[in-house]
N, C-alpha and C positions, 0 to 999 in steps of 0.2 A: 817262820823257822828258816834259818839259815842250810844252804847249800851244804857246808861240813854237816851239823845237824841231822839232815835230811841221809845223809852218806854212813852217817854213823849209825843211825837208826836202820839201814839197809843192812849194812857190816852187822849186827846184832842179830837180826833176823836169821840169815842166812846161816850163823855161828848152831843157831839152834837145831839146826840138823846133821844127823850120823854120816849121811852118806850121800853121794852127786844124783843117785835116783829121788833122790827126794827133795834135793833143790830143785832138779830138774822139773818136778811137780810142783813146786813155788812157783818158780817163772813161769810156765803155763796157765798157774790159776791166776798170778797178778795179770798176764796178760788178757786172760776171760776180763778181768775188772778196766781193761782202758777204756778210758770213754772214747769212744765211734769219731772216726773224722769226719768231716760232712763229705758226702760223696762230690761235690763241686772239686774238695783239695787235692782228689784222686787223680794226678796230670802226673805228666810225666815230667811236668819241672819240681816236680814234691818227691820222686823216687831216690831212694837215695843210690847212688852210684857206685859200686863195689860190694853190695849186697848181692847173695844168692838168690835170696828168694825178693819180691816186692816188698820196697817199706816207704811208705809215704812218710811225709814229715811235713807239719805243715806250723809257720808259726806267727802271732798276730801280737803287737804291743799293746797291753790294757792298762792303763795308771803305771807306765813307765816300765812296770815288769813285761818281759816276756813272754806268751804262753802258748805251750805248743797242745796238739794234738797228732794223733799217728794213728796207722792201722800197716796190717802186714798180712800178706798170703799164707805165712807159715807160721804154726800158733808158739813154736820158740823163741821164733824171732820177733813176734807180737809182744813176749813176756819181755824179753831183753830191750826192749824201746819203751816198753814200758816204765822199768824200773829206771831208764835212762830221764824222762819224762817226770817221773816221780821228782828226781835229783835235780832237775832243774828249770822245769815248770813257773811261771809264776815269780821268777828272780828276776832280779835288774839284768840289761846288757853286761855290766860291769863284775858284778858279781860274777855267770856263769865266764866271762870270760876270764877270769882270774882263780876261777875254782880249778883243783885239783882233781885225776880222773883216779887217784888208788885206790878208792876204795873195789875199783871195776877188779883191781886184781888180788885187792881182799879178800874178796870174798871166792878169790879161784877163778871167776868167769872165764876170761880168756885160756884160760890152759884147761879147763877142761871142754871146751868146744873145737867142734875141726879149723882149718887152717883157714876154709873161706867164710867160717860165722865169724873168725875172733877179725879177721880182715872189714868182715861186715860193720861189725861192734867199732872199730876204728872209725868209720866211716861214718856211723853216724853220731858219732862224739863229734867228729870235723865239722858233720853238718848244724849240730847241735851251736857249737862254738861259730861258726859263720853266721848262721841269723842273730848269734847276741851282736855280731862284729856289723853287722850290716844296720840292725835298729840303732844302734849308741853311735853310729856313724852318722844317723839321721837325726838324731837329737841336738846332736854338735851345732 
């Protein structure tokens, strides 16, 4: 599945709720559903930097795609790396770096969270985009 795909399928989801108390219960339970970082990626060169709370990020090339795993101290921000993960798991270097990030304001995320998660949410888009920028450097 491609990256828009993957975004569009997110965008649809989220369309199916009344109201932000129950997005807000989406993102929490997708975030119950990440799968577990290994405790080894838990360093502090996995943290991502301008986040409130802890968010690891950690990411490995398997047959050319990218694929991350993550975990976070706080279960919103669990959900929101998650979903971020979902979106771009598993894609080429090339791809996620050529992907578009709107559907993040699609679906509202950044305006309905405070000023240091939507700073956060930035930040792990950067880091997300920097490990495609760094694997498709190494394949060069």
């Amino acid at each position: 599945m491609t990256i828009k795909a993957i975004q569009e399928e997110i965008v649809d989801e989220f369309s199916m709720f009344d109201d932000w108390m129950q997005r807000y219960e989406y993102i929490i339970e997708l975030g119950k559903s990440l799968p577990i970082i290994d405790e080894q990626y838990k360093t502090e060169d996995n943290i991502i930097k301008g986040c409130q709370s802890k968010v690891w990020v950690h990411a490995e090339e398997q047959n050319g795609n990218v694929v991350f795993t993550a975990d976070s101290d706080a279960i919103l921000t669990k959900g929101i790396i998650a979903i971020l993960i979902r979106a771009f798991s598993n894609q080429s270097p090339k791809a996620i770096l050529e992907a578009d990030t709107d559907f993040v304001d699609e679906i509202g995320l950044k305006e309905h969270l405070s000023p240091t998660r939507a700073n956060g949410l930035v930040s792990m888009i950067k880091q997300i985009k920097m490990y495609a920028l760094a694997f498709q450097a190494k394949a060069e």
